[in-house]
C-alpha positions as CSV (number, residue, x, y, z in Angstrom):
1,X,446.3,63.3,-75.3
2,X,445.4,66.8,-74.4
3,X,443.5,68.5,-71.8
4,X,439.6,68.7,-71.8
5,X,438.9,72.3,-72.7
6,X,435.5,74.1,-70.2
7,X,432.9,72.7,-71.7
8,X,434.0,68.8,-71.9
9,X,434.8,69.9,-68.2
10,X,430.9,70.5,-67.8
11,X,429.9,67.4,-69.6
12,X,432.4,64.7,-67.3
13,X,430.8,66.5,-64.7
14,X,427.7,66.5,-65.8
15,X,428.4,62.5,-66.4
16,X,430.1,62.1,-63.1
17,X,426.9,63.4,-61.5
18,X,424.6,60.3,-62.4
19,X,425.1,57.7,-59.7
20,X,423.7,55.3,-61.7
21,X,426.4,55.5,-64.8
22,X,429.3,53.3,-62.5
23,X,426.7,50.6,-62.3
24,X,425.7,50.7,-65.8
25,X,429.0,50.4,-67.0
26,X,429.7,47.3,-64.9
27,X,426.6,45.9,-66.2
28,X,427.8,46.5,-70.0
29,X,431.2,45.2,-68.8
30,X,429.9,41.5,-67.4
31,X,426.5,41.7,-69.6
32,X,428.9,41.2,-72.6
33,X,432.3,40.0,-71.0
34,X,434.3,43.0,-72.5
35,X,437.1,44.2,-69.9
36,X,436.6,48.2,-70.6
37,X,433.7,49.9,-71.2
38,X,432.9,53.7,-71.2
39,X,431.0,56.6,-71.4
40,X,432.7,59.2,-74.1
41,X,431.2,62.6,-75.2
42,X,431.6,63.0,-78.7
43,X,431.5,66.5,-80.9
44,X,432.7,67.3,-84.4
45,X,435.9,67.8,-82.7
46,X,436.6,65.8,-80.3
47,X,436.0,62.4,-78.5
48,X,436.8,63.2,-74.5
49,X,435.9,59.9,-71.9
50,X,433.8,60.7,-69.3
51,X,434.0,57.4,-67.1
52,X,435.2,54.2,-67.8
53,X,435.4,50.9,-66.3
54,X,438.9,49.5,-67.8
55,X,439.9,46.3,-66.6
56,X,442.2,46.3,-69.4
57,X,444.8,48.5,-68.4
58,X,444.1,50.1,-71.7
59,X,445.0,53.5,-69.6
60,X,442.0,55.5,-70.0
61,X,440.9,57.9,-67.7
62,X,438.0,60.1,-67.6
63,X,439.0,63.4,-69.1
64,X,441.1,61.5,-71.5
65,X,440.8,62.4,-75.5
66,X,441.6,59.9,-77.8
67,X,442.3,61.4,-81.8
68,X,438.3,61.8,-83.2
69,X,438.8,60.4,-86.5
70,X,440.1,57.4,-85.0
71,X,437.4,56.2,-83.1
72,X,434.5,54.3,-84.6
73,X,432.2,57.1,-82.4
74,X,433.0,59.5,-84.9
75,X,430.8,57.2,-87.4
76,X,428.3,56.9,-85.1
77,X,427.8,60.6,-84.4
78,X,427.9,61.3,-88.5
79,X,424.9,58.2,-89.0
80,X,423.7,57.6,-86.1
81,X,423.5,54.1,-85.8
82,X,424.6,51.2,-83.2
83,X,427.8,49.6,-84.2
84,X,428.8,46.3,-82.9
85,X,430.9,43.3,-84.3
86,X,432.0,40.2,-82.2
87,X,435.3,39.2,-84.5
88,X,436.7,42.6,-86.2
89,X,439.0,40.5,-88.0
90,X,436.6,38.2,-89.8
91,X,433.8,40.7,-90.1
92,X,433.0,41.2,-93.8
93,X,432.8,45.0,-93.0
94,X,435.2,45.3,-90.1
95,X,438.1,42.9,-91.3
96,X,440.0,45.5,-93.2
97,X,439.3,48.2,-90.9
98,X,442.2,50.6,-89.2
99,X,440.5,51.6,-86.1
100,X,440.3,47.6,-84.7
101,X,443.7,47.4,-86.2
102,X,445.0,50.3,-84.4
103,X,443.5,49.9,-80.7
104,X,444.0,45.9,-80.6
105,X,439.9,45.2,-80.5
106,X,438.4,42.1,-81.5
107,X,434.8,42.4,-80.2
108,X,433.1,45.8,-79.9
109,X,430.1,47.5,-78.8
110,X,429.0,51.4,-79.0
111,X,425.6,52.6,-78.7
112,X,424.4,56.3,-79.6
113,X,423.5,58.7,-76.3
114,X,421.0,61.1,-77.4
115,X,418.9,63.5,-75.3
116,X,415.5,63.3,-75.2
117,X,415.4,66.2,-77.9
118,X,417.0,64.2,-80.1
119,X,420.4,66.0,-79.7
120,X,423.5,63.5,-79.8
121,X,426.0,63.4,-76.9
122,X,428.0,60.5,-77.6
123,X,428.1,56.9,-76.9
124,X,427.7,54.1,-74.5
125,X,430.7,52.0,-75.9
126,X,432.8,48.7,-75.2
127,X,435.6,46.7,-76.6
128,X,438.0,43.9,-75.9
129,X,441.0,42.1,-77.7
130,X,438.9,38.6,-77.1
131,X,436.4,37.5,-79.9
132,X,433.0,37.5,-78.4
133,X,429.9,36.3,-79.4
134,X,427.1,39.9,-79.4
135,X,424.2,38.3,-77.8
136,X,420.9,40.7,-79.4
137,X,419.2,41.3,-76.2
138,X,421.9,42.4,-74.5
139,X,422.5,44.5,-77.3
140,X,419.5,45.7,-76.6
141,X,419.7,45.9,-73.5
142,X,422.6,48.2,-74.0
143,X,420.8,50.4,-75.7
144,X,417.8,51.0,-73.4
145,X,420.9,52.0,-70.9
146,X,422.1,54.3,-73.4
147,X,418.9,56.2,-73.7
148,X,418.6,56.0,-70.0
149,X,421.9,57.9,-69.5
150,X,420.6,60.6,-72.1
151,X,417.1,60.6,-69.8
152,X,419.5,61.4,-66.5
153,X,421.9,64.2,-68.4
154,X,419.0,66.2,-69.0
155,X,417.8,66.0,-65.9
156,X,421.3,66.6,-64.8
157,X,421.4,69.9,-66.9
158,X,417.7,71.6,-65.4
159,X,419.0,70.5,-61.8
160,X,422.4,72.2,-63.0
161,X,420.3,75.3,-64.8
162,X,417.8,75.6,-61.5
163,X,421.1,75.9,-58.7
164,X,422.9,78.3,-61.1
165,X,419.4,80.5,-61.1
166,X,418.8,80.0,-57.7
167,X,422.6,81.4,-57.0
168,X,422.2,84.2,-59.0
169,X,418.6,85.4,-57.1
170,X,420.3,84.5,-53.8
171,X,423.1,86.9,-55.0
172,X,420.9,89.5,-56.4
173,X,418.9,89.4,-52.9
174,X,422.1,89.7,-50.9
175,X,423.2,92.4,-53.1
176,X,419.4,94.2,-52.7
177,X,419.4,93.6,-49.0
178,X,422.8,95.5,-49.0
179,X,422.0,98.6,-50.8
180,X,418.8,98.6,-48.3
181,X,421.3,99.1,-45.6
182,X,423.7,101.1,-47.1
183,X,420.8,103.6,-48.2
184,X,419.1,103.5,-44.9
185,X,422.0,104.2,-42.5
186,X,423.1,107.5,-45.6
187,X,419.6,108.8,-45.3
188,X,419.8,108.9,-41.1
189,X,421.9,112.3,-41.3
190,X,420.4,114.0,-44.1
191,X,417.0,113.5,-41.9
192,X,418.1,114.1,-38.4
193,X,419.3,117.6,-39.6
194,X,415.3,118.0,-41.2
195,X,413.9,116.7,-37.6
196,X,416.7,118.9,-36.2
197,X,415.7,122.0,-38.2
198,X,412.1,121.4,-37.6
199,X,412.2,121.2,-33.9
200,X,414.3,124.5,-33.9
201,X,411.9,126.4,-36.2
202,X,409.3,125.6,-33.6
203,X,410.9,127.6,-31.2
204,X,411.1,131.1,-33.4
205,X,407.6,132.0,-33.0
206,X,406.4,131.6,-36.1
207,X,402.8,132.7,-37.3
208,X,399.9,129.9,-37.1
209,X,400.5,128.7,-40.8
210,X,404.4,128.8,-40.6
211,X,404.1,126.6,-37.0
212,X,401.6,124.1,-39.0
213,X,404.2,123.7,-41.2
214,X,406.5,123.6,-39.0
215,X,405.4,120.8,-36.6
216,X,404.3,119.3,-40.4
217,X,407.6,118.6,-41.4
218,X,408.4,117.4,-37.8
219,X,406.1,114.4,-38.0
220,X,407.3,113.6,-41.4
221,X,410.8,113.5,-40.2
222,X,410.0,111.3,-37.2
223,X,408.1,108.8,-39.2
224,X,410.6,108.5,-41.9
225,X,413.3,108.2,-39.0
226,X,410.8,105.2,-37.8
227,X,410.3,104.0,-40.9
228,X,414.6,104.3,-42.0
229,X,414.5,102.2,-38.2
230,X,412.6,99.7,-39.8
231,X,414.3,98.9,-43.2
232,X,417.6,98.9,-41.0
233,X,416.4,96.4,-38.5
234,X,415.0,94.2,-41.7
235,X,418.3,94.3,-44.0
236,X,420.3,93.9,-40.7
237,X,418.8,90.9,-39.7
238,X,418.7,89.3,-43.1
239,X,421.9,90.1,-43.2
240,X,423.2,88.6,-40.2
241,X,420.6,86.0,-39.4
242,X,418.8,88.0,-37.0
243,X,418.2,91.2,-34.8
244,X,422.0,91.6,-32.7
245,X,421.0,92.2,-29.0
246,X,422.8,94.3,-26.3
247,X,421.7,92.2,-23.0
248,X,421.7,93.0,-19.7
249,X,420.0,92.8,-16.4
250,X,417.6,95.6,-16.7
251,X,416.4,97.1,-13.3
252,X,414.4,99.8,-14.8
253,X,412.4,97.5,-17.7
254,X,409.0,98.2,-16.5
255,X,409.7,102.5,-17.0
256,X,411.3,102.1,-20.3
257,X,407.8,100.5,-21.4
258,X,405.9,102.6,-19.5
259,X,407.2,105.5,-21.2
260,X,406.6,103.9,-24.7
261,X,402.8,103.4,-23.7
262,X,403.2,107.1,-22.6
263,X,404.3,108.2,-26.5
264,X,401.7,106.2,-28.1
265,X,399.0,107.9,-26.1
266,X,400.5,111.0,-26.7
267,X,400.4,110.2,-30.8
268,X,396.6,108.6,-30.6
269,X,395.3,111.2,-28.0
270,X,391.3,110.0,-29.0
271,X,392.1,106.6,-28.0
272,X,392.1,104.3,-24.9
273,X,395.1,102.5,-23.2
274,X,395.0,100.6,-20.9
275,X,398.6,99.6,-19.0
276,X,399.0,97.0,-16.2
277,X,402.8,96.1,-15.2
278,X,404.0,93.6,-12.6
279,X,407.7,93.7,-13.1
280,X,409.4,93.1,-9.4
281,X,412.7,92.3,-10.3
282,X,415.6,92.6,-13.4
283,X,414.9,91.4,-16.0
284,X,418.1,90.0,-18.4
285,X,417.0,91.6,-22.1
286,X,418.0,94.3,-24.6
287,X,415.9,97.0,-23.2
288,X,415.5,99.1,-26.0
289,X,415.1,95.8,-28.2
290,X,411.8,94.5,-26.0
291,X,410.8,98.3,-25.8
292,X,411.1,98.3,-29.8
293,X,408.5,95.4,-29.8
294,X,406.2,96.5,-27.5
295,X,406.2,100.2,-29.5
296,X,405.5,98.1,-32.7
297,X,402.8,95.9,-31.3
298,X,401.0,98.7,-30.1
299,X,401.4,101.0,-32.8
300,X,399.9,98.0,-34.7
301,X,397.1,97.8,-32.6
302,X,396.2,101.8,-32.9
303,X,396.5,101.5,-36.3
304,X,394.5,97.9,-37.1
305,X,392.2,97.0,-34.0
306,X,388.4,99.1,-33.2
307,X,389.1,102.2,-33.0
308,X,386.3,102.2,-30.1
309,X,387.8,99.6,-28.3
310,X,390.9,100.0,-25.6
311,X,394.1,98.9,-26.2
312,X,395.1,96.8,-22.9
313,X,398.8,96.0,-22.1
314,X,399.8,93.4,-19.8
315,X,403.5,92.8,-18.5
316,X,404.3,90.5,-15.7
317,X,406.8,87.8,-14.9
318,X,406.0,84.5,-13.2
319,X,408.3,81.4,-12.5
320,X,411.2,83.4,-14.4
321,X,409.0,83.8,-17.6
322,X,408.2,87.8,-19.1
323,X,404.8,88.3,-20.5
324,X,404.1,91.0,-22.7
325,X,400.5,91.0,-23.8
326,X,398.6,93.7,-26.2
327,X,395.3,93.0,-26.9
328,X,392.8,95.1,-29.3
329,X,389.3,95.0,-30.7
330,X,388.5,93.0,-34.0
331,X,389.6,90.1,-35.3
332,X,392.5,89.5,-37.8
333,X,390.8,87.5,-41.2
334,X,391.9,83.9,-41.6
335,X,394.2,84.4,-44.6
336,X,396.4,86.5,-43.1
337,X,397.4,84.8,-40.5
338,X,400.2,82.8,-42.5
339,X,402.1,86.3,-43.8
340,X,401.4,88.3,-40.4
341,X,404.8,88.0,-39.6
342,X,406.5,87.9,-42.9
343,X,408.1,91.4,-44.2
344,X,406.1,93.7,-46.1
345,X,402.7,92.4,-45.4
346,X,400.5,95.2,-45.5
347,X,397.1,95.0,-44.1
348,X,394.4,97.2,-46.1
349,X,392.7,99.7,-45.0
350,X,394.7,100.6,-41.9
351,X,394.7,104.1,-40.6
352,X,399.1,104.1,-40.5
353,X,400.6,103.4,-43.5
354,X,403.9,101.9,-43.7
355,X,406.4,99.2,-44.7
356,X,404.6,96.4,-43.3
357,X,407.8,95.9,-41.1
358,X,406.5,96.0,-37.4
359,X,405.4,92.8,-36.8
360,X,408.4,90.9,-38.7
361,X,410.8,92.8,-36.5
362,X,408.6,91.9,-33.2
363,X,408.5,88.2,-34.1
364,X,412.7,88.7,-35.1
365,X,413.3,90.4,-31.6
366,X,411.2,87.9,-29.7
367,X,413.4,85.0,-31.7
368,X,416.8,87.2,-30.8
369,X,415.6,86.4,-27.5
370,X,414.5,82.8,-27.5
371,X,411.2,83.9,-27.4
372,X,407.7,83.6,-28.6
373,X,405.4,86.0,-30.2
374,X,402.2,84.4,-30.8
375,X,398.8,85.5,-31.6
376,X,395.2,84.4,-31.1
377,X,392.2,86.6,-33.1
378,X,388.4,85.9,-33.3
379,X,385.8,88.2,-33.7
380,X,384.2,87.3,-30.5
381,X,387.4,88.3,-28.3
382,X,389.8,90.5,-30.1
383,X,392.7,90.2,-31.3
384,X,395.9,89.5,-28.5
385,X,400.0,89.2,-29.2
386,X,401.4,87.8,-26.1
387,X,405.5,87.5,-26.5
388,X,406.9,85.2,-24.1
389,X,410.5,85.3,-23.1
390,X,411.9,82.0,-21.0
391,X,414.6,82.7,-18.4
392,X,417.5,81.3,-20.6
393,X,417.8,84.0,-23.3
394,X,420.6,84.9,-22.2
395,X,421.7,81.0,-24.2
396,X,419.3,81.5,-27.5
397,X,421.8,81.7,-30.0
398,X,420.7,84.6,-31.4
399,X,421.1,86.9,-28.6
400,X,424.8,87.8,-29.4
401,X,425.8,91.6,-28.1
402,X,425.7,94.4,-30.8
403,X,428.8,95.1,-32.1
């Protein structure tokens, strides 16, 4: 017997997949007291056994071929219809037949599998050397668990279809997510030289027009350089399964936020912040990291909350726990809470436009930390993030140091 060639490979495996099939086939076996039963796939070439109960020895193993044209299954598939005969060699049709003849059968059973389009697979077959009497309902019964098997192969095949699709889009996302780092860490050079270049031309004393332009292409470059930041942190923690950290036991936590309160006044100079810090010891953290998140959740309340409402900013630490607070005027709407921390959420009618990254990578650095960020919005009260940080991030499993 030869080899199964691909695609009978596919269809014992597609077989071997239905739990249910073992069963069936000891049912057929003691259901009409034949000693070998099977399940064979049948084509215009070839007839391939898929799985078999043989308590014959008859030496049939699933992958095993036996020669098409001489199998009775090689009828069935050309008419179509049941065959079954319970003394080959005094049946008025059967008596004279080769096949019987050939394998040794007396009594013998095979049932056409089709798929619920109508397509023919093959059959649901047994034999045995013994004459046996072919009780009608369990030929019946027989065939209800042939058209049962077809039911669970083409279930087997959109279950097979849907994991080959949902590979491919997990490999097209990985492959997307790549070329979103690879282009974002290529386009950091070309753009510090333009932030670079700007910064220089600002010191040539340029007319009033040439300085406009001047400090114009300055802010461009920075907030593509915060927005390149961004699609870094993103592809780098779906990459990796989250934002690397760099910990240590910061003494000097509290300037590094003061400082990134400092720049976001500087960049909103109409608007009121409001900064209260109670930090009285080191705190273990990725500086830059919780720095990061504060800069994004402020940013995010300049650019969402009243405009004629303060900012406030609270930091403290009590019984080991950091608190980072910002809280703004006007309340986020009910149907965006669910996405407010997802990737590329954009909220309309903001006054920053962007990637709709910063509060994704907020929530990813408070989770690098085994943190919390939370928030809690009504019109009444504002809108307030509060990220909380236990003592033990220094075990969240996330919080690995950058490499």
């Amino acid at each position: 017997m030869t080899a199964p060639d691909q695609d009978e490979l596919l269809d014992i495996e597609a077989v071997a997949r239905i739990d249910a099939v073992p069963t069936i086939l000891e049912i057929v076996a003691r259901t009409t007291g034949m000693r070998l039963a099977a399940v064979a796939r049948v084509t215009d070439r070839t007839w391939t056994a898929c799985q078999v109960l043989d308590h014959l020895d008859f030496g049939l193993r699933p992958g095993g071929r036996l020669q098409l044209e001489s199998t009775l299954c090689n009828e069935i598939r050309q008419h179509g219809q049941t065959i079954a005969f319970g003394h080959a060699s005094k049946d008025p049709v059967y008596a004279g037949h080769p096949i019987p003849a050939r394998y040794g059968f007396e009594a013998y059973i095979s049932i056409p599998i089709r798929r619920p389009d109508g397509r023919f697979f093959g059959t649901l077959c047994a034999l045995d050397p013994r004459p046996l009497e072919i009780d009608p309902t369990v030929l019946r019964n027989m065939e209800l668990l042939a058209q049962l098997i077809g039911l669970q192969l083409e279930t087997e095949d959109r279950l097979h279809r849907t994991g080959m699709a949902l590979a491919e889009s997990q490999r097209i996302a990985r492959l997307r997510e790549e070329f979103i780092a690879v282009l974002g860490h290529d386009l950091r050079s070309p753009l510090q030289a333009i932030v670079t270049s700007a910064e220089l031309l600002g010191h040539y004393g340029l007319g009033a027009r040439q300085q406009q332009l001047a400090e114009l292409i300055l802010r461009s470059g920075m907030r593509m350089d915060e927005m390149v930041r961004a699609t870094l942190d993103f592809a780098r923690g779906r990459l990796g399964g989250g934002i690397a950290l760099d910990l240590s036991q910061h003494e000097r936590l509290e300037a590094l936020l003061e400082q990134v309160v400092q720049e976001a006044g500087a960049s909103h100079p109409g608007r009121r912040i409001e900064a209260r810090f109670e930090l009285d010891e080191p705190v273990l953290c990725d500086p830059y990291r919780v720095s990061q998140l504060l800069g994004n959740l402020v940013a995010n309340a300049l650019s969402h909350g009243d405009p004629d409402a303060p900012v406030r900013i609270e930091v403290d630490r009590h019984d080991g726990v950091l608190r980072l607070c910002v809280r703004n005027g006007g309340a986020i709407p009910a149907d965006r809470i669910p996405d407010l921390f997802q990737p590329f959420a954009r909220r309309e009618g903001g006054a920053r436009p962007g990637l709709g990254l910063g509060l994704y990578i907020a929530a990813e650095i408070a989770r690098a930390h085994g943190g919390t960020l939370e928030v809690d919005t009504a019109p009444e009260r504002g809108t307030c993030f509060v990220f909380r940080m236990p003592p033990v991030a220094a075990q969240a499993p996330e919080a690995v140091a950058a490499g």
